[in-house]
py3Dmol code that shows the C-alpha trace and the ligand (Angstrom):
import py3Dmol

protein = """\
ATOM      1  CA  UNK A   1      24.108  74.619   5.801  1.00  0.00           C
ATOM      2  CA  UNK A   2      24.334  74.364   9.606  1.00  0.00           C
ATOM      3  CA  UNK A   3      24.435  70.780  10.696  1.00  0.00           C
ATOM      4  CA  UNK A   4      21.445  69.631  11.748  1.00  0.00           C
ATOM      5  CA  UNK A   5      22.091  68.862  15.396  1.00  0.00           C
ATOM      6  CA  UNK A   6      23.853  72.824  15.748  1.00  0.00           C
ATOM      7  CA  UNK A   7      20.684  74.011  14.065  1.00  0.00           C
ATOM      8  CA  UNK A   8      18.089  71.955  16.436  1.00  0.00           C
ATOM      9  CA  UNK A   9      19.674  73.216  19.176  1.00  0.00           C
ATOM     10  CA  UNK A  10      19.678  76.715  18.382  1.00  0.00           C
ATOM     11  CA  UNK A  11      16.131  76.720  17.489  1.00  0.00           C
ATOM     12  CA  UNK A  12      14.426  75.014  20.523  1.00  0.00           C
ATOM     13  CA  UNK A  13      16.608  77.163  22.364  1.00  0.00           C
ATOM     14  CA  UNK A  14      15.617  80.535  20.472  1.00  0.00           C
ATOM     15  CA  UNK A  15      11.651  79.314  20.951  1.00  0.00           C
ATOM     16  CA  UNK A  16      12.315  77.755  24.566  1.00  0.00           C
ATOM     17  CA  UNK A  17      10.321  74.909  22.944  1.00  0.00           C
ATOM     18  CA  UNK A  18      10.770  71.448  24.178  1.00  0.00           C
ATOM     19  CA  UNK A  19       9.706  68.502  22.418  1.00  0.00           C
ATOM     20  CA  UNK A  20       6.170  67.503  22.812  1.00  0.00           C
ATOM     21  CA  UNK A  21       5.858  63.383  22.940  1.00  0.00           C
ATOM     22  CA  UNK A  22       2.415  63.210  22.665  1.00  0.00           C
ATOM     23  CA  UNK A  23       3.151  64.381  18.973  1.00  0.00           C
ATOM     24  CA  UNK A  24       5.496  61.876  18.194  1.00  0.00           C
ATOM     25  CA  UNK A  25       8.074  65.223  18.019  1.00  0.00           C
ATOM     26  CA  UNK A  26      11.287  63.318  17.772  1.00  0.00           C
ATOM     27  CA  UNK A  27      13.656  65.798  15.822  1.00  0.00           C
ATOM     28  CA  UNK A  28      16.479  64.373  13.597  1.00  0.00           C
ATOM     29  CA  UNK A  29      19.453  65.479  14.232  1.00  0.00           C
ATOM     30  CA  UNK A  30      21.598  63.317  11.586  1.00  0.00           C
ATOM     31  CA  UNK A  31      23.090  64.915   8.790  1.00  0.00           C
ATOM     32  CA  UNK A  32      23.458  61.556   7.580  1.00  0.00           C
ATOM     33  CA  UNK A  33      20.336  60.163   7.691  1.00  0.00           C
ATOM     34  CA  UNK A  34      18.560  63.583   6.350  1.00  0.00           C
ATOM     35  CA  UNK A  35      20.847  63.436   3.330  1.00  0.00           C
ATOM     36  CA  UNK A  36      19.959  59.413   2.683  1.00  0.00           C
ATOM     37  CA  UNK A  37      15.963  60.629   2.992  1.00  0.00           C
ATOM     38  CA  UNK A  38      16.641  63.175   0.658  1.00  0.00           C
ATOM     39  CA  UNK A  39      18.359  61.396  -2.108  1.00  0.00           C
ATOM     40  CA  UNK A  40      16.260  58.462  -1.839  1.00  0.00           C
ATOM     41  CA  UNK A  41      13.342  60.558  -2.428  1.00  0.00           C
ATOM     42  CA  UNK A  42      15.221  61.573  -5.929  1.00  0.00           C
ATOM     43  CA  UNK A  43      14.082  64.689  -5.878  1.00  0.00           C
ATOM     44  CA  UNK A  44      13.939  67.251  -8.816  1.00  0.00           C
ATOM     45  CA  UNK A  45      13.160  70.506  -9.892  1.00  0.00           C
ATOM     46  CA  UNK A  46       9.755  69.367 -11.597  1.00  0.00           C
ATOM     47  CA  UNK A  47       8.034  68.059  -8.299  1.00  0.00           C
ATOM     48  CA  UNK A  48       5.777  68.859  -6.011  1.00  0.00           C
ATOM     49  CA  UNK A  49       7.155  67.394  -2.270  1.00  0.00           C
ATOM     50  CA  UNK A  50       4.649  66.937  -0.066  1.00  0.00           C
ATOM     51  CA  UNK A  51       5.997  66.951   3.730  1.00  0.00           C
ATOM     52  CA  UNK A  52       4.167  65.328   6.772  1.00  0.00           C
ATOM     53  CA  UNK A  53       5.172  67.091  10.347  1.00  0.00           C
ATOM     54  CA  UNK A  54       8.126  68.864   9.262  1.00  0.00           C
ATOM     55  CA  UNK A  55       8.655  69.777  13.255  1.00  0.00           C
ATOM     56  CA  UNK A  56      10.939  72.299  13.281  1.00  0.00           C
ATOM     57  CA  UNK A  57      12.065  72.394   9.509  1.00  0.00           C
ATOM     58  CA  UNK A  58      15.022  70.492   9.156  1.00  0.00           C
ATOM     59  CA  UNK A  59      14.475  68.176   6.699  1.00  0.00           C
ATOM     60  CA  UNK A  60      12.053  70.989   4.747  1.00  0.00           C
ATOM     61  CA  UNK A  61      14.880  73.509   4.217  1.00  0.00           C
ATOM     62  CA  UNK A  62      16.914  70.298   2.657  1.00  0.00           C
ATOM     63  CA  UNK A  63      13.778  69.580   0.651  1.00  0.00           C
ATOM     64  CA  UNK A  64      13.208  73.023  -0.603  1.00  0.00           C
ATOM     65  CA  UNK A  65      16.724  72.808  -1.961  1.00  0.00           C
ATOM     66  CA  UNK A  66      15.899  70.179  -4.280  1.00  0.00           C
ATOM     67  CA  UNK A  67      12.119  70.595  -5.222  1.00  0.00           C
ATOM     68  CA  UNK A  68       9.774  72.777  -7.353  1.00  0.00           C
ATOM     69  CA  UNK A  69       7.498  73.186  -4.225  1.00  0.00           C
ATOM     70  CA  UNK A  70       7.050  71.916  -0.717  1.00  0.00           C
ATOM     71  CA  UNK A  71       3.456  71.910   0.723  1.00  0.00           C
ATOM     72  CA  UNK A  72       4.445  70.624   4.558  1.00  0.00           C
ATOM     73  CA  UNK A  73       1.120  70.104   6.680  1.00  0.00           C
ATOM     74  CA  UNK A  74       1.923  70.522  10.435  1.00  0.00           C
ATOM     75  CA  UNK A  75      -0.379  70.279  13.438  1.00  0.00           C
ATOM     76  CA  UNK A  76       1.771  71.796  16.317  1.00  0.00           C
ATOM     77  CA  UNK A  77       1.357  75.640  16.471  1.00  0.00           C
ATOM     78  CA  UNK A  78       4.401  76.394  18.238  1.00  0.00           C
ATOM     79  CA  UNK A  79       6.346  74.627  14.816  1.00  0.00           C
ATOM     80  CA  UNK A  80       3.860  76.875  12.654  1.00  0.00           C
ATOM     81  CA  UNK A  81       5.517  80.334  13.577  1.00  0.00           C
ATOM     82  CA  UNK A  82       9.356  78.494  13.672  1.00  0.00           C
ATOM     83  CA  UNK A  83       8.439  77.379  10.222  1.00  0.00           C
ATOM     84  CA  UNK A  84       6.219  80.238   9.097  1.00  0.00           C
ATOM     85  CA  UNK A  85       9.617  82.320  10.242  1.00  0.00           C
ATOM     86  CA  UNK A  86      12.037  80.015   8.264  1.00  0.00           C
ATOM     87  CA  UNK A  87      10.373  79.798   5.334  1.00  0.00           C
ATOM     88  CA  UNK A  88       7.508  82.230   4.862  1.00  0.00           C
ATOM     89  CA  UNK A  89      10.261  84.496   2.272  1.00  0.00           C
ATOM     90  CA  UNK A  90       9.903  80.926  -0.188  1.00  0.00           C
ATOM     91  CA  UNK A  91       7.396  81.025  -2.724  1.00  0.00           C
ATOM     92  CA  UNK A  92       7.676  77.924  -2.986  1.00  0.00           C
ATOM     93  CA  UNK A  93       6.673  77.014   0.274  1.00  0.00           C
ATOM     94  CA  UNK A  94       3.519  76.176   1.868  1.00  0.00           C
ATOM     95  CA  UNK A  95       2.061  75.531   5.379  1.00  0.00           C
ATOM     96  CA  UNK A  96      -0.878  73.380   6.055  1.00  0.00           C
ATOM     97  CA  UNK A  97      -1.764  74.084   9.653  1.00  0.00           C
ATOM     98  CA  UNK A  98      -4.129  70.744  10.222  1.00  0.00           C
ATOM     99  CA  UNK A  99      -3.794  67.456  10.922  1.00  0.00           C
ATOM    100  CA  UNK A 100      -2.381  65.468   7.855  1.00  0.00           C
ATOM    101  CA  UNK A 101      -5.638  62.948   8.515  1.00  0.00           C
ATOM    102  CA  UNK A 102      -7.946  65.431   8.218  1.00  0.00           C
ATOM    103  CA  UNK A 103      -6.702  67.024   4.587  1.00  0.00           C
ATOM    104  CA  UNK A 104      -8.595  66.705   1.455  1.00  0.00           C
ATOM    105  CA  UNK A 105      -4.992  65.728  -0.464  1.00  0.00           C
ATOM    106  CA  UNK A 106      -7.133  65.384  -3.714  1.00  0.00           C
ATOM    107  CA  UNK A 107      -8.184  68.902  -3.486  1.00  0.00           C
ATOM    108  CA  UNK A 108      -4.761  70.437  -2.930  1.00  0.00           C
ATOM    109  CA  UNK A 109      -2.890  67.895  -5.382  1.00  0.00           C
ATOM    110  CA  UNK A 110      -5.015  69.139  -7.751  1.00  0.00           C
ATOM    111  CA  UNK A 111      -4.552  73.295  -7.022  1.00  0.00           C
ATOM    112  CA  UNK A 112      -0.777  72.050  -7.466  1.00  0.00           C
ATOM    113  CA  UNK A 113       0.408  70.930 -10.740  1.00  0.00           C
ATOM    114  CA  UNK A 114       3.378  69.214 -11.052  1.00  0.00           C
ATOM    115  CA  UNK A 115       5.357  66.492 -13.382  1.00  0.00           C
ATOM    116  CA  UNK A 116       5.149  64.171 -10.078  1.00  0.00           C
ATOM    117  CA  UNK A 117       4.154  64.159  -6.315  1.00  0.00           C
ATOM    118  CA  UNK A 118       6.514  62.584  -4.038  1.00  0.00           C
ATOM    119  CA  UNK A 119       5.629  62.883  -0.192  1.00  0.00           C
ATOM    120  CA  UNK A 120       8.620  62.314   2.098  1.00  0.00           C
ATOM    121  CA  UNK A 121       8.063  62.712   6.276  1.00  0.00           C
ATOM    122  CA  UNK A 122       9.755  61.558   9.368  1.00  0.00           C
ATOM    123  CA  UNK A 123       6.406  60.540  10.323  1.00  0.00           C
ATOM    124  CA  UNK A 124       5.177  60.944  13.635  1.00  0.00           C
ATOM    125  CA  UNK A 125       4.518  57.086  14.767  1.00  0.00           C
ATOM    126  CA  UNK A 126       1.439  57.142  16.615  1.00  0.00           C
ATOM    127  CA  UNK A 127      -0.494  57.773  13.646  1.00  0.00           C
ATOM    128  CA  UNK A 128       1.801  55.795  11.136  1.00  0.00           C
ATOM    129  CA  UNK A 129      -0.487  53.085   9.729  1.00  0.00           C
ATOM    130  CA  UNK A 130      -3.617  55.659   9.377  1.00  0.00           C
ATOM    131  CA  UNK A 131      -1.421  58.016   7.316  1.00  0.00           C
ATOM    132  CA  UNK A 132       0.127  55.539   5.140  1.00  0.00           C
ATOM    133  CA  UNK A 133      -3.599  53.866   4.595  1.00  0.00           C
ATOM    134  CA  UNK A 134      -5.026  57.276   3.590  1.00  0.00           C
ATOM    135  CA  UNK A 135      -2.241  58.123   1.204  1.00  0.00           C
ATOM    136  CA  UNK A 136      -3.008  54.756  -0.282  1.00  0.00           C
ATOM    137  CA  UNK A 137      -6.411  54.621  -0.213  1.00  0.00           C
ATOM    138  CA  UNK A 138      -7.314  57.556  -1.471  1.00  0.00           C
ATOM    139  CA  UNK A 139      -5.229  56.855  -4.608  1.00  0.00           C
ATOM    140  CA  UNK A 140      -3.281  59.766  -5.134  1.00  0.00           C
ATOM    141  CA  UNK A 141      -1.312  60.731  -8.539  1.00  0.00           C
ATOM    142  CA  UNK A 142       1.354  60.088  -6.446  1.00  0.00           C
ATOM    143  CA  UNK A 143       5.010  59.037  -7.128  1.00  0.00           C
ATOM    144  CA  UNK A 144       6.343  57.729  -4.066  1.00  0.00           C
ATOM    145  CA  UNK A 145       6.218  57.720  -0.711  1.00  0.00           C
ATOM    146  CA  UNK A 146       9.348  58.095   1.681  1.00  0.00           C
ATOM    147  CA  UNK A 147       8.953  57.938   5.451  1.00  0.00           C
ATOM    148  CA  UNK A 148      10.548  57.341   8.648  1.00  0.00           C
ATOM    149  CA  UNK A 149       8.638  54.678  10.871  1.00  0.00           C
ATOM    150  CA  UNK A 150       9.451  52.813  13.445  1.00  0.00           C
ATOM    151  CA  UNK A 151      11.127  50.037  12.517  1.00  0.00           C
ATOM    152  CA  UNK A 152       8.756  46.913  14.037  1.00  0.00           C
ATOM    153  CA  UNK A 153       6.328  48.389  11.284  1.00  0.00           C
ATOM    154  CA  UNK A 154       9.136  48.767   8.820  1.00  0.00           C
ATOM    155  CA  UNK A 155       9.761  45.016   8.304  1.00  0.00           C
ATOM    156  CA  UNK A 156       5.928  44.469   8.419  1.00  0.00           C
ATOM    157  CA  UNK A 157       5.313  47.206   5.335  1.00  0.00           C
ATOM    158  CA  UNK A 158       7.748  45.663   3.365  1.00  0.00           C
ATOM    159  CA  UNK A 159       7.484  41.906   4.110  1.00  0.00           C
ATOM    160  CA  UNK A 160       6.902  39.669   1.454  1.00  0.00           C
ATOM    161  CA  UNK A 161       2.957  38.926   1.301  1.00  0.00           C
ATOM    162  CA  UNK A 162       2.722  35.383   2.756  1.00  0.00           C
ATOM    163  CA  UNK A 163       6.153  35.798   5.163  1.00  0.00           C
ATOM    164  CA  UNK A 164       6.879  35.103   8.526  1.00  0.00           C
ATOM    165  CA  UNK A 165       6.919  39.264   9.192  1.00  0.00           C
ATOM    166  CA  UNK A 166       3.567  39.720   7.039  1.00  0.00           C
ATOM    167  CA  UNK A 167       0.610  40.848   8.371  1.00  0.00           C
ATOM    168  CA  UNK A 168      -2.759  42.375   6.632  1.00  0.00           C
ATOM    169  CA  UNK A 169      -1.292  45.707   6.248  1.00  0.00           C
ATOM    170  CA  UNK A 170       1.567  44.200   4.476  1.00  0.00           C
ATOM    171  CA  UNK A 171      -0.871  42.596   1.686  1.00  0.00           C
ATOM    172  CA  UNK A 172      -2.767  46.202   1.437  1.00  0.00           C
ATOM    173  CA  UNK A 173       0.928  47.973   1.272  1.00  0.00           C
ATOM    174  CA  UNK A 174       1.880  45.411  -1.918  1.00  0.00           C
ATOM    175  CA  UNK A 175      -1.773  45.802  -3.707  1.00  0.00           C
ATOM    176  CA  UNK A 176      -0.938  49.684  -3.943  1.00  0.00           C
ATOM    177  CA  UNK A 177       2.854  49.704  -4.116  1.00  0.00           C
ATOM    178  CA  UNK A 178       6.384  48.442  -3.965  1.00  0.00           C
ATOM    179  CA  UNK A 179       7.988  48.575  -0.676  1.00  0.00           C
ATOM    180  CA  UNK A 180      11.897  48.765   0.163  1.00  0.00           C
ATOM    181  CA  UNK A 181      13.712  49.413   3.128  1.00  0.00           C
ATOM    182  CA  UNK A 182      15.890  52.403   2.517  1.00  0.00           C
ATOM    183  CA  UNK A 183      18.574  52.764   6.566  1.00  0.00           C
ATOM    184  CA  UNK A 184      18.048  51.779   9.424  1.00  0.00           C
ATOM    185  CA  UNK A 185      18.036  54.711  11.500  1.00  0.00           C
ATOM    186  CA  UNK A 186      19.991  54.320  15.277  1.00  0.00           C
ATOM    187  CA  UNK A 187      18.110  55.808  18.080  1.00  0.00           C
ATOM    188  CA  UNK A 188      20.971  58.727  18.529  1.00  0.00           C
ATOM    189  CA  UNK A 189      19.616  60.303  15.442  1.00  0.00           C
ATOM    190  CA  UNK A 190      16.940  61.992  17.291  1.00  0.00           C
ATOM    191  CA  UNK A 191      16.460  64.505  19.919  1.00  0.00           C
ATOM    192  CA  UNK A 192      14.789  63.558  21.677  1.00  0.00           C
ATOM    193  CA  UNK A 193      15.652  59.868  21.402  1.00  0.00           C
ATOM    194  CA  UNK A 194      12.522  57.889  20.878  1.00  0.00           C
ATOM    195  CA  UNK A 195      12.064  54.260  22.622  1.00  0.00           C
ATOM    196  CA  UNK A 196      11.812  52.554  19.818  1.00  0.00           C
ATOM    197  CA  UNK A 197      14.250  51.630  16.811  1.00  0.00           C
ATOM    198  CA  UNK A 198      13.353  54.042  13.132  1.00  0.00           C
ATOM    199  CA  UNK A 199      14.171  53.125   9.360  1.00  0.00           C
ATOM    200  CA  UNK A 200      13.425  54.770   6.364  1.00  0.00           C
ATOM    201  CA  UNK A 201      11.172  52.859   3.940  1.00  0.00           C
ATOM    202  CA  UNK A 202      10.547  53.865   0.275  1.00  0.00           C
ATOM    203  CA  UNK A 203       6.697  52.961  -1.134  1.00  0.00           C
ATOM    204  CA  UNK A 204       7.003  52.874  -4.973  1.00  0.00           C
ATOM    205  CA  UNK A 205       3.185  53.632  -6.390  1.00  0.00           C
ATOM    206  CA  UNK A 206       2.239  50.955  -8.282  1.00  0.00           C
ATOM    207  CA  UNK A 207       0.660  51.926 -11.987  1.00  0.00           C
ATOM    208  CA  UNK A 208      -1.661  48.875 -11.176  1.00  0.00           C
ATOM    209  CA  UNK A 209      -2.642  46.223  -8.692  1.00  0.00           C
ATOM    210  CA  UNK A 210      -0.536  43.020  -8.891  1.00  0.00           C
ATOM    211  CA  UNK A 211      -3.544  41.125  -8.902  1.00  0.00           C
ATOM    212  CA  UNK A 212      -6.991  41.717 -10.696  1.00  0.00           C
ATOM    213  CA  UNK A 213     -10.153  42.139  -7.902  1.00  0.00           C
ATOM    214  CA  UNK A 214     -13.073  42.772  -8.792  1.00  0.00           C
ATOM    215  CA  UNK A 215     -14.868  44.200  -5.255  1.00  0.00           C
ATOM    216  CA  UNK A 216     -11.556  45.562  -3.233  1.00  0.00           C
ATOM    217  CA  UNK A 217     -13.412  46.503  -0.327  1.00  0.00           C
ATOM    218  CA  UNK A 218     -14.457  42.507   0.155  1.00  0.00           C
ATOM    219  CA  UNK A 219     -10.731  41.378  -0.403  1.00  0.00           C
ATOM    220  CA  UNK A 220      -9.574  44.047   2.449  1.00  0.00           C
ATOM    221  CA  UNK A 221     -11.992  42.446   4.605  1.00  0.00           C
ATOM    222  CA  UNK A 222     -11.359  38.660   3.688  1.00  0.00           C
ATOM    223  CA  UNK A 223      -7.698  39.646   4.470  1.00  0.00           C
ATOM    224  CA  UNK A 224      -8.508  41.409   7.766  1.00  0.00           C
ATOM    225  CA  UNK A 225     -10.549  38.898   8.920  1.00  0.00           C
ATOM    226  CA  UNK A 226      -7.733  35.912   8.122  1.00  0.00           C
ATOM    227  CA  UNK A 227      -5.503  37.723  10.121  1.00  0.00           C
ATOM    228  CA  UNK A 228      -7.802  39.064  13.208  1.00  0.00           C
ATOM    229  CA  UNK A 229      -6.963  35.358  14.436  1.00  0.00           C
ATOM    230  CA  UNK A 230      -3.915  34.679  13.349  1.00  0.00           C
ATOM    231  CA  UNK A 231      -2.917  31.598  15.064  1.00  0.00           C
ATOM    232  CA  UNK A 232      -6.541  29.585  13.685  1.00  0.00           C
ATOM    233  CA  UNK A 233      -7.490  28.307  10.204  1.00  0.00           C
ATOM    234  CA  UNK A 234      -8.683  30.751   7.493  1.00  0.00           C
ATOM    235  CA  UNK A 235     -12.036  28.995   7.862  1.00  0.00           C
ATOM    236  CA  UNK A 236     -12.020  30.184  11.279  1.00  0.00           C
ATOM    237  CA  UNK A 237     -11.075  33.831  10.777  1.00  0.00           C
ATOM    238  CA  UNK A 238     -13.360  34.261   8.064  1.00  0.00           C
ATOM    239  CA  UNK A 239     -16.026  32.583   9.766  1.00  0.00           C
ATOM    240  CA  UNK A 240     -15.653  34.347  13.100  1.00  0.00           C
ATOM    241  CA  UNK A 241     -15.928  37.715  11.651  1.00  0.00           C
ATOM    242  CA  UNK A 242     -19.012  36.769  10.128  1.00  0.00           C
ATOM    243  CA  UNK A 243     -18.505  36.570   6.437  1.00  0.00           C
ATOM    244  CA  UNK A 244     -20.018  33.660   6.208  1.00  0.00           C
ATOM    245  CA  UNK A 245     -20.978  30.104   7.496  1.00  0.00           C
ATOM    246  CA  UNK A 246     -18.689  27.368   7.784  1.00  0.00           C
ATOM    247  CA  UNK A 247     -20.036  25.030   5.142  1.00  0.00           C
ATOM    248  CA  UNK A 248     -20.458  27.804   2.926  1.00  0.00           C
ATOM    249  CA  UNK A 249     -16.518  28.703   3.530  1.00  0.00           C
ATOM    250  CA  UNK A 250     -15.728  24.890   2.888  1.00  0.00           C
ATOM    251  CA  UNK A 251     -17.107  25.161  -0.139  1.00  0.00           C
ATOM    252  CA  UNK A 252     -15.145  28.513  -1.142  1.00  0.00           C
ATOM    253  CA  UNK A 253     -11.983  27.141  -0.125  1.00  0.00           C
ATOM    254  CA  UNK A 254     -12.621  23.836  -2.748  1.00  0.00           C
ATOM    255  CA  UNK A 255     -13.146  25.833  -5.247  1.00  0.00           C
ATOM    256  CA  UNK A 256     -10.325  28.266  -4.961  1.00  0.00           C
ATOM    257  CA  UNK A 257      -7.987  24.782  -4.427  1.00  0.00           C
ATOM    258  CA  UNK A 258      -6.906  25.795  -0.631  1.00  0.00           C
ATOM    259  CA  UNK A 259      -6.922  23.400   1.942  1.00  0.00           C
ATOM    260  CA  UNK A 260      -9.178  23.313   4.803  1.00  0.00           C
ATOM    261  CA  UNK A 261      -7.015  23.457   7.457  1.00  0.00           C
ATOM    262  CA  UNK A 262      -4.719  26.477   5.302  1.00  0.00           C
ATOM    263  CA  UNK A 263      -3.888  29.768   7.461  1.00  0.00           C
ATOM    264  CA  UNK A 264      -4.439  33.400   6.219  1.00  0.00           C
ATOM    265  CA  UNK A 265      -0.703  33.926   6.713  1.00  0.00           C
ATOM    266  CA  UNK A 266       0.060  31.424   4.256  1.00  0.00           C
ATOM    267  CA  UNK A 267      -2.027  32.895   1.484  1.00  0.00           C
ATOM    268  CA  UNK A 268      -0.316  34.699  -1.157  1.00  0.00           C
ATOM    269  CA  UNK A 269      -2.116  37.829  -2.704  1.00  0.00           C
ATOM    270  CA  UNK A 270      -3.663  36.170  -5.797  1.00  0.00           C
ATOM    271  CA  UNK A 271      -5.319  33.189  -3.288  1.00  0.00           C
ATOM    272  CA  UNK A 272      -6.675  36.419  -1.564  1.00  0.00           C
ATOM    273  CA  UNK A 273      -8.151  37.746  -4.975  1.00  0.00           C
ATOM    274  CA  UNK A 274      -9.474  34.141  -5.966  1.00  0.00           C
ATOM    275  CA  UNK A 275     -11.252  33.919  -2.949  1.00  0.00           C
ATOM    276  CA  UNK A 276     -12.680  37.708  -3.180  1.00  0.00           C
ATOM    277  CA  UNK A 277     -13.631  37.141  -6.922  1.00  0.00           C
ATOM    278  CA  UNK A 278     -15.040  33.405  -5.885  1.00  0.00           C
ATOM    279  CA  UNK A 279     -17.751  35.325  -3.542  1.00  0.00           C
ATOM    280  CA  UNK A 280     -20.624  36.167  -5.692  1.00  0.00           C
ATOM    281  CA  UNK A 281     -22.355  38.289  -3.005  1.00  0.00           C
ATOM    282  CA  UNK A 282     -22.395  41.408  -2.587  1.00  0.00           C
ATOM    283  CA  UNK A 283     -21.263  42.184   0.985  1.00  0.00           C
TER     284      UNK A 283
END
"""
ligand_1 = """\
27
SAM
N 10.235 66.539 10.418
C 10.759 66.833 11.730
C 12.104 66.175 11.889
O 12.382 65.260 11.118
O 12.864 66.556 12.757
C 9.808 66.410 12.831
C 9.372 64.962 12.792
S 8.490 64.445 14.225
C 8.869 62.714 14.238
C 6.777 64.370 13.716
C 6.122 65.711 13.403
O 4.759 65.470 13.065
C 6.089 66.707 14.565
O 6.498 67.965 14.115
C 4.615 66.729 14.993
O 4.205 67.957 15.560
C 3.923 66.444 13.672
N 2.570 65.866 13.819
C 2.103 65.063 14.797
N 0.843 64.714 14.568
C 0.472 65.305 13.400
C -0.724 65.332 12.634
N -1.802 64.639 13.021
N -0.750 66.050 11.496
C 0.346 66.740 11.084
N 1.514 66.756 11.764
C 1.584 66.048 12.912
"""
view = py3Dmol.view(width=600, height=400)
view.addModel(protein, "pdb")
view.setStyle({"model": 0}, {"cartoon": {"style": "trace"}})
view.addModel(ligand_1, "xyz")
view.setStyle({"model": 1}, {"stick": {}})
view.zoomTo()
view.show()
């Protein structure tokens, strides 16, 4: 296979297609680094790879080596025709013209059946956080998840719960899966070369939640709320977002065992699910 910097070149310049930023279109151009995301992935011939903005088809042509099928969902037109041209001959192929946050991956996981689902992207980082949420939230039979993000939101996906790096995405990432960081990625692996630093971070799917809650949506909120304020007491987070009252909040704390003056950041997940089961209300 061409390397992948030869065969970036050649296509923009076949197209006369530059990259458009307010896509997030930074095109990797690192054998490298494409091989890494690849065998991380651990790939095989039984599963269904699900690709998010595979731009101009690099990494899907290394993915189509490996998989039974590729299903790559791709909102830029101008990548739809490179692509559609590349690939269109593969049976195994498909192209989802849409944006990723607007699929109905239930639906078309379930038209697809395969021994597992593994999505793997070089994401495109304006929309990082709302694409890893839906994947999660919508839980998905799927494996794993392996994607390229910047790397600020690297550390905080795959911080310990409770660290110095954590924040309330990282306590949502650990309820639905194991995080690890796969490379670090150097700026010079793209073309063009985005303003930020990239690594590659593997979510494991979890089989089941670490911790037993019994209404999710209230422990989400409890966690968002801690952290909305993240310098002030939990009693102030939760109280400012208008859970509930301060006395009442006093009262929750005691009987979870936390101490008044305790932060969100310091919470671990289970004092999150004690205090979420310790609410009676419905909210
Ligand atoms: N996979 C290619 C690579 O590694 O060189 C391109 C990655 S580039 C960082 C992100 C890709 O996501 C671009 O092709 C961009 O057009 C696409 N994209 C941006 N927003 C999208 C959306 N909402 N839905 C689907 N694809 C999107």
């Amino acid at each position: 296979m061409e390397s992948a910097y030869k065969e970036t070149m050649f296509i923009l310049k076949k197209y006369n297609i530059s990259a458009n930023k307010s896509l997030g279109q930074n095109f990797l151009i690192d054998d490298n680094v494409i091989q890494n995301i690849v065998e991380s992935a651990n790939i095989t011939k039984e599963d269904l790879v699900i690709e998010i903005g595979p731009g101009l088809g690099t990494l899907t042509a290394r993915l189509l080596e490996k998989a039974k099928k590729v299903i790559a969902i791709e909102l830029d037109n101008r990548m739809i025709k490179i692509l559609n041209d590349r690939f269109s001959l593969y049976e195994k192929f498909e192209l989802i013209n849409e944006d990723v946050l607007k699929v109905d991956l239930r639906t078309l996981i379930s038209k697809n059946k395969a021994e597992k689902i593994k999505v793997v992207a070089n994401l495109p980082y304006y929309i990082t956080t709302p694409i890893i949420m839906k994947l999660l939230e919508d839980k998905l039979e799927i494996e794993s998840i392996t994607v390229m993000v910047q790397k600020e939101v690297a550390k905080r996906l795959t911080a310990k719960p409770g660290d110095k790096l954590s924040g309330a995405i990282t306590y949502s990432v650990n309820y639905y899966c194991e995080p690890e960081e796969v490379i670090i990625v150097p700026n010079l692996s793209f073309i063009p070369e985005p303003e930020v630093e990239s690594e590659v971070i593997k979510l494991n799917l979890r089989e089941k939640p670490p911790v037993e809650v019994e209404n999710e949506e209230l422990f989400f909120k409890l966690i968002k709320a801690s952290f909305m304020q993240r310098r002030k007491t939990l009693i102030n987070g939760i109280t400012n977002s208008g859970l509930m009252g301060k006395e009442e909040c006093k009262e929750l704390l005691r009987k979870v065992g936390l101490d008044e003056k305790v932060r969100g950041e310091n919470l671990n997940m289970q004092d999150f699910a004690n205090l979420a089961n310790e609410i009676k209300i419905k909210y």
